[in-house]
TINU-338087 format. One record per residue (C-alpha): x, y, z. Coordinates in steps of 0.001 Angstrom, whole numbers, padded with zeros to 6 digits, always signed. Each point is the difference from the previous one (the first is absolute). Example, Ala and Ser with C-alpha at 12.3 -4.5 7.8 and 13.67 -1.06 7.14 Angstrom:
2
+012300-004500+007800/+001370+003440-000660/
END
This chain:
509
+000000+000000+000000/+001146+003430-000513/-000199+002963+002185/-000083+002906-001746/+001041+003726+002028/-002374+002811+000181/+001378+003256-001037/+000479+002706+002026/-003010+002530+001118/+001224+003472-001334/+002360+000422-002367/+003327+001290+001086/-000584+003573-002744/-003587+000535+001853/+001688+000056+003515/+002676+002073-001049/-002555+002423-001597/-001701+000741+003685/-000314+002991+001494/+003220+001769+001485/-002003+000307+003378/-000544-003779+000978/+003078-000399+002228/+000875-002094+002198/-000733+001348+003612/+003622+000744+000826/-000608+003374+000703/-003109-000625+002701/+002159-002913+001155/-002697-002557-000255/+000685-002929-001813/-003199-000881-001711/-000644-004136+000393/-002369-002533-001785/-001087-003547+000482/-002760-002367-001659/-000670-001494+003088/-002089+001797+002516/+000634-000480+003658/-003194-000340+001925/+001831+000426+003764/+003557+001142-000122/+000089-001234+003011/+002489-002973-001051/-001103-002524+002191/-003278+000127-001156/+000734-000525-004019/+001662-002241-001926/+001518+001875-002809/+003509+001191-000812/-001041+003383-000477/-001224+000011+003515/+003428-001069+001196/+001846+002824-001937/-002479+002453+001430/+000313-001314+003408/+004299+000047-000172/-000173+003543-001004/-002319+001204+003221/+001048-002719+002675/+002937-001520+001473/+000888-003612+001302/+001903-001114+002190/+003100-001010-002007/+000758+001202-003163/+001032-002071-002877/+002734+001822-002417/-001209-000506-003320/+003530-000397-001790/+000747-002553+002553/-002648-001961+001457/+001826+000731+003105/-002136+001097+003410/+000704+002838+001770/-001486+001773+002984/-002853+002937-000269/-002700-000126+002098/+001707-002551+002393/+003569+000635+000703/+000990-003594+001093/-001434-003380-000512/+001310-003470+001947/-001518-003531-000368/-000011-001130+003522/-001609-003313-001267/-001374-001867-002929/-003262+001814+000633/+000720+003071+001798/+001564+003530-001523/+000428+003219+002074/+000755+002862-001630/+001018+003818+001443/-002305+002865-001278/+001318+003338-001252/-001131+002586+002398/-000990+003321-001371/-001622-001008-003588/-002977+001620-000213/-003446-000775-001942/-001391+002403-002438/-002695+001052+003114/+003051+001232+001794/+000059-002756+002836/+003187-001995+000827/+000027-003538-001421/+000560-002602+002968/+000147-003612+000929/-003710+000316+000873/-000862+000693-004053/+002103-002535-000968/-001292-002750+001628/-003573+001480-000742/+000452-000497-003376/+001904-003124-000043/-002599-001672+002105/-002905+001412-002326/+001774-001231-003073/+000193-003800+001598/-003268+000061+001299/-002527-002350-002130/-002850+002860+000855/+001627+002859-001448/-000574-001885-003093/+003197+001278-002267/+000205-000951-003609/+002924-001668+000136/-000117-002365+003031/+002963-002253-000804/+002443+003731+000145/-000968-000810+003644/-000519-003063+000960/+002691-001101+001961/-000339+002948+002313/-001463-001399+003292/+000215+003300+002252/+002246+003383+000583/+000255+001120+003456/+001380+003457+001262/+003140-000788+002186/+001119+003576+000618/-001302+003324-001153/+002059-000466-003254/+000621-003699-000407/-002094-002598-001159/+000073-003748-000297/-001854-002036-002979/-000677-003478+001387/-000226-002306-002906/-002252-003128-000977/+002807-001583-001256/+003699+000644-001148/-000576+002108-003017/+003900+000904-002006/-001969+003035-001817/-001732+001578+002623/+002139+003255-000493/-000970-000211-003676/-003607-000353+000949/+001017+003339+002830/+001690+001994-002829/-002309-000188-002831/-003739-000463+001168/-000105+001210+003326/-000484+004013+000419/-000388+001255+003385/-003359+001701+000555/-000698+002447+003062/-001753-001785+002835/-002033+002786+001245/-001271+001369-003237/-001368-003102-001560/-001537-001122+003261/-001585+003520+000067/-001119+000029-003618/-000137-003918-000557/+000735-001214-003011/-002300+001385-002611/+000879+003080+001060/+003707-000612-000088/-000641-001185-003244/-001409+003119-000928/+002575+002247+002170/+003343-002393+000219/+002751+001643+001999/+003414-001958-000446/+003463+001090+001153/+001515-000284-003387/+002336+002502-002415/-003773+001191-001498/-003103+000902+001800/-003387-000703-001599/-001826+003478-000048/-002498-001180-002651/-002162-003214-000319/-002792-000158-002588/-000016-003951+000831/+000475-001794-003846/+000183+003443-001948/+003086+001592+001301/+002608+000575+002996/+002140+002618+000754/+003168-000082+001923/+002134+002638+001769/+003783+000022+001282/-000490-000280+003492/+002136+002283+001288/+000414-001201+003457/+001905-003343-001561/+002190-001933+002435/+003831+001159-001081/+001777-002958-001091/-002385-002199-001325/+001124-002271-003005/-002386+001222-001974/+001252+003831+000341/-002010+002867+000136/-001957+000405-003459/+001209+002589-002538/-003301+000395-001559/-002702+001843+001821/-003360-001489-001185/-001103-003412-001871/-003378+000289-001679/-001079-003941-000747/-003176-000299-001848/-001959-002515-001328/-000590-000664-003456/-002243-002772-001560/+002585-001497-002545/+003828+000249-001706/-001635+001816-003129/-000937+003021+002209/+003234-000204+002100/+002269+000276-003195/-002732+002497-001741/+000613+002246+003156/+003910-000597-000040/+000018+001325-003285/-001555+002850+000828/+001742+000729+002607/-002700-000309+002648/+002024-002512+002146/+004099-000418+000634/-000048-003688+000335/-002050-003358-000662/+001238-003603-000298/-001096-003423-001215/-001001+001561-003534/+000412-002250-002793/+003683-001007-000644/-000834+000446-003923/-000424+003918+001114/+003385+000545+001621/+001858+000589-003293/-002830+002528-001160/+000379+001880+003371/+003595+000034-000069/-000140+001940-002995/-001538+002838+001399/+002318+002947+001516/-001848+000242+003062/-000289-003262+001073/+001664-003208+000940/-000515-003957+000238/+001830-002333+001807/-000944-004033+000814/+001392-002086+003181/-001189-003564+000470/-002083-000305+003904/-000676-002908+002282/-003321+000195-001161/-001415-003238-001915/-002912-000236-002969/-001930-003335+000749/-003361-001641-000547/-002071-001435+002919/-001834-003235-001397/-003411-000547+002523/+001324-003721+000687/-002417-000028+003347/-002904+000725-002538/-000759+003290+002337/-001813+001579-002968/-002257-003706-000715/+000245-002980+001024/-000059-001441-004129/+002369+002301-000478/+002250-001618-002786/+003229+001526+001854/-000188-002465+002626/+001281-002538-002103/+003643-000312+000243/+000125-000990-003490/-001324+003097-001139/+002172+002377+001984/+002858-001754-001290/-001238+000851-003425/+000004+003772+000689/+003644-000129+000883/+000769-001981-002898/-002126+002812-002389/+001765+003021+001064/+003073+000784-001557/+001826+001750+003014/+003003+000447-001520/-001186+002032-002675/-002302+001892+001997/+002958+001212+002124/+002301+000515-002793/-002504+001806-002228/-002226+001598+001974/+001307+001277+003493/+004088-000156-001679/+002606+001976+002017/+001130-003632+001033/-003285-000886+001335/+000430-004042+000833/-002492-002888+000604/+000107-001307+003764/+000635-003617+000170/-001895-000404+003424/-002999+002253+001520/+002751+002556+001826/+002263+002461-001253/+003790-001394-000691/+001762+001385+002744/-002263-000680+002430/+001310-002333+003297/-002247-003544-000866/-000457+000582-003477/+001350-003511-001240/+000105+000419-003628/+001334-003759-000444/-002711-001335+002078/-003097+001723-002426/-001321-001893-002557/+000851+001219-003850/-002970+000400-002404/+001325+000994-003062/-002088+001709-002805/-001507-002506-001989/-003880+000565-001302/-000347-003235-001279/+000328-001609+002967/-002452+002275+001996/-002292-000968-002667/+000515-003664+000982/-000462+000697+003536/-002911+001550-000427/-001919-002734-002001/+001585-002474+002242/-001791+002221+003136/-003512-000114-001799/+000253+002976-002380/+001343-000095-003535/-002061+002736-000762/+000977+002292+002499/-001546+001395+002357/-001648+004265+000813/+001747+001480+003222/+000278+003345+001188/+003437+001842+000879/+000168+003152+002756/+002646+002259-000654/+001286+003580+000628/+003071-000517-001519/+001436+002757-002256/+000350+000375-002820/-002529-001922-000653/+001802-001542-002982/+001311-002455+002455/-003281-001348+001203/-001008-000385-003724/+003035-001902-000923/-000684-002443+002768/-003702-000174-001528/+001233-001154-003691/+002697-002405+001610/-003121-001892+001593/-001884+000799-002837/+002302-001884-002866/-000465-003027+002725/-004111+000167+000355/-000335+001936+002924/-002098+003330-000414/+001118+002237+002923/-002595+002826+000305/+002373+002559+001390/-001488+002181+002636/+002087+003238+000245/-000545+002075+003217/+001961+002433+002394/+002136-001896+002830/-001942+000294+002717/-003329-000897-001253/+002117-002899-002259/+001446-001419+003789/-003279-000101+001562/-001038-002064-002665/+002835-002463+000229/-000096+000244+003414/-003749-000713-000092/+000748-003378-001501/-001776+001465-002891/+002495+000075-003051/+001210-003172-001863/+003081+000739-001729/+001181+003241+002115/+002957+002109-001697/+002043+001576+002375/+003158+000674+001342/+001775+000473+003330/+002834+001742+001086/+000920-001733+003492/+000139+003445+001783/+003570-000087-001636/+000901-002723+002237/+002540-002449-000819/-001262-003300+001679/-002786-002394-001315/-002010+000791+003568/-001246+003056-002143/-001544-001689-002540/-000488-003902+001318/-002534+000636+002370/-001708+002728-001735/-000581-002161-002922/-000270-003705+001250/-000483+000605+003398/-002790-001579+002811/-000769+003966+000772/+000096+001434-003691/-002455+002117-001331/-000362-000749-003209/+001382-003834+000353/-001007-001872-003185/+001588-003235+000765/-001231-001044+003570/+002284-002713-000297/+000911-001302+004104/+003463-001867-000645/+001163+003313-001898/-001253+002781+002826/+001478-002368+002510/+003560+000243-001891/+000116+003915-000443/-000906-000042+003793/+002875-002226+000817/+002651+002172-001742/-001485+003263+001792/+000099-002004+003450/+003982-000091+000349/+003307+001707-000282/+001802-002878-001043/+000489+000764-003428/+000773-003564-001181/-003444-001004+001316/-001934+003148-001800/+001837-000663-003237/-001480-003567+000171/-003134+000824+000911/-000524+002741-002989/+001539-001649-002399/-002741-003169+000772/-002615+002702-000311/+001435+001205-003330/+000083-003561-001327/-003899+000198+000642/-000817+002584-000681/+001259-000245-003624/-000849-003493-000057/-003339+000500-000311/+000221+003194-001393/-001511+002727+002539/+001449+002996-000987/+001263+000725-003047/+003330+002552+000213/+000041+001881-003405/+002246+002881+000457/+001950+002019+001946/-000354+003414-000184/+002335+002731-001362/-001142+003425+000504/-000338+002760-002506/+000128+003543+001913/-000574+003067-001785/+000684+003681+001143/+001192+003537-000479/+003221+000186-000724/+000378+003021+001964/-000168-002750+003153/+002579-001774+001430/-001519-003585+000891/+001543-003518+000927/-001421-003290-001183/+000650-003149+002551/-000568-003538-000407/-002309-000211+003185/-002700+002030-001949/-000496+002418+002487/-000009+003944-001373/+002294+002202+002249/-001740+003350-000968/+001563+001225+003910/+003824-000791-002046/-001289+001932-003165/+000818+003562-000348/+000158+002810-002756/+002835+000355-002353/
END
């Protein structure tokens, strides 16, 4: 099959013909933002998505800090950390960092919101983040301990990427619609506008702790709104009605590179494109996806190779097993290879009961949506009519999550975290949300390798659940991801393989 690239939007003469007076916002100092994907709570324990998480490490600070060039973690909002035991860490907390309400962050916040993060009732969207949290207790006005379920090697990952501190007092005073509404953090940027899924504006907070690794912003205001899809974004780019966008089309990058005001660079993320196949038959019990025959049909119709080569490119590659590559646990050797052959899908799908085929429908709020229609004509040349149904993310994980969408196209980022517990359990295991394989021998294996420090006895426990779980052909990995960013080229912005936007390390030129 051949995939065919769409052209770019504008043509590079019509940009360069605009107006004189679109400019980027250097002189107001706002750097103008956009994303597809509107963010229903920025509060980041309550949504899923990575745009919450971006929005969230701009306005809030953890506990540790992970350097982006390095992986390695440093202090910030705790100034110390000790494992006393397998299941206990105490950490020191910076005195005199202040919230964006101008009260003093202490040990009393901290283990406020650590405790209402691993608390079942609080109802977070990602439980697993959490999980192996059993309690934090106060042990001094700025020290904390975090008593653990069990010995957990990332839990400073877990502390440094999706854990912001929020301000005891406040949210217990507003509760948490109305810190939703109102969120006070004691990041590099305070939130002084919220029009919850339309747009969010941010502030230097001037009263920044001195020192932090993040450093003290050089831009004074980010302006994120919320767009409803890539055609606007680069429309507005163009125009000069925003400084900076990313995940366009790759196809585009050349086109925008071409015009003197802006720039496009690509950088390959953690983040991994993949196919949830309703093996538990959540969305019907006839559904034809619950026979293993026919899910291993799907991975033999989908050329993943040349979906990765021709449509994502910048050295986009096809994960052998359901994790990203450098992930702790993710056994490549131990997955099973499918490689691309439609003829024998075809086989496997008369030998399953259907040599005609089958209808199914396919969520998605993947962009561009090119992607989700490739996947439709891979099935397609093998019988299977996917009926794609394209929505926003939000609504699009409620209805996965809901148990309500067959073939779900997706993709998940691991909060940027480099061990298979941040992608395991949300995908395969007992407690996930959107779970479509219910199978008990492979939940009981990704608990096993979460359970322990003993690295010997997690690798051997994920790499039994990756042998399953390719086995009989759960989760289909397609991609990973390489991100396209476009902005003005009056702005000074890094790229990092975490996929995390540092607009607090952008500045001017």
């Amino acid at each position: 099959m051949k995939i065919t690239r769409r052209s770019a939007l504008l043509s590079t003469a019509a940009a360069a013909a605009l107006p004189a007076s679109a400019r980027a916002q250097k002189a107001s100092d706002t750097l103008r933002i956009q994303f597809t994907d509107a963010v229903p709570n920025v509060d980041m324990y309550f949504n899923s998505q990575r745009t919450g998480l971006i929005l969230a490490h701009q306005a809030w600070d953890m506990l540790v800090h992970r350097d982006p060039a390095t992986f390695e973690i440093k202090p910030s909002v705790a100034t110390e950390w000790k494992f006393t035991d397998n299941t206990t860490l105490d950490l020191k907390i910076r005195e005199g960092v202040k919230f964006h309400d101008g009260s003093t962050l202490s040990a009393d916040d901290v283990a406020y919101t650590i405790n209402m993060a691993a608390n079942p009732e609080s109802k977070v969207a990602t439980p697993s983040n959490y999980a192996w949290i059993d309690k934090a207790e106060k042990t001094g006005d700025f020290a904390v301990s975090i008593k653990m379920k069990r010995p957990t090697p990332a839990a400073l990952e877990y502390l440094a990427m999706v854990t912001p501190i929020h301000p005891k007092a406040y949210r217990e005073k507003v509760g948490p619609e109305g810190f939703s509404a109102k969120p006070v953090g004691a990041g590099p940027y305070k939130i002084v506008k919220n029009d919850q899924g339309k747009e969010v504006v941010f502030e230097r907070f001037e009263d920044y702790w001195a020192g932090s690794p993040k450093g003290k912003p050089a831009i004074k205001t980010l302006h994120v709104r919320f767009v409803p899809d890539l055609a606007t974004e680069v429309t507005e780019l163009l125009a000069q009605k925003t400084d900076w966008i990313w995940n366009i089309n790759p196809d585009q990058r050349d086109n925008i590179n071409k015009v003197p005001f802006l720039q496009a660079v690509r950088q390959e993320s953690m983040r991994i494109g993949y196919l949830s196949i309703d093996a538990a038959g959540r969305s019907g019990a006839d559904n034809p996806l619950t026979k293993l025959k026919v899910r291993q049909a799907i991975w033999h119709a989908v050329n993943r190779q040349e979906f990765a080569d021709k449509l994502v490119g910048g050295g986009s590659r096809v994960p052998p097993a359901p994790c990203f590559p450098s992930q702790f646990g993710c056994d490549a050797d131990a997955a099973v290879k499918y490689d691309y052959d439609p003829k024998k899908a075809k086989e496997l799908l008369a030998e399953a009961g259907f040599p005609n085929g089958f209808e199914i429908e396919m969520v998605s709020y993947v962009q561009p949506t090119s992607w989700g229609a490739a996947i439709q004509n891979y099935l397609a040349a093998v019988g299977i009519k996917a009926r794609i149904t394209q929505l926003q993310v939000a609504p699009a994980i409620q209805k996965a999550q809901k148990g309500e969408a067959p073939l779900y196209m997706g993709s998940w980022g691991s909060y940027s975290i480099n061990d298979v517990s941040a992608i395991l359990p949300v995908m395969f295991g007992a407690g996930a949300l959107d779970n479509y394989s219910k199978d008990p021998e492979l939940e009981k294996l990704v608990a096993e390798g979460g359970a322990t420090a003993d690295k010997a006895v997690r690798s051997k426990a994920y790499s039994a659940a990756v042998k399953i779980a390719t086995e009989k052909a759960y989760w289909l990995p397609i991609n990973t991801y390489v991100n396209t960013y476009a902005f003005s080229k009056a702005l000074d912005f890094k790229t990092f393989p975490d996929e995390l936007p540092r607009f607090y390390l952008a500045k001017w030129k």
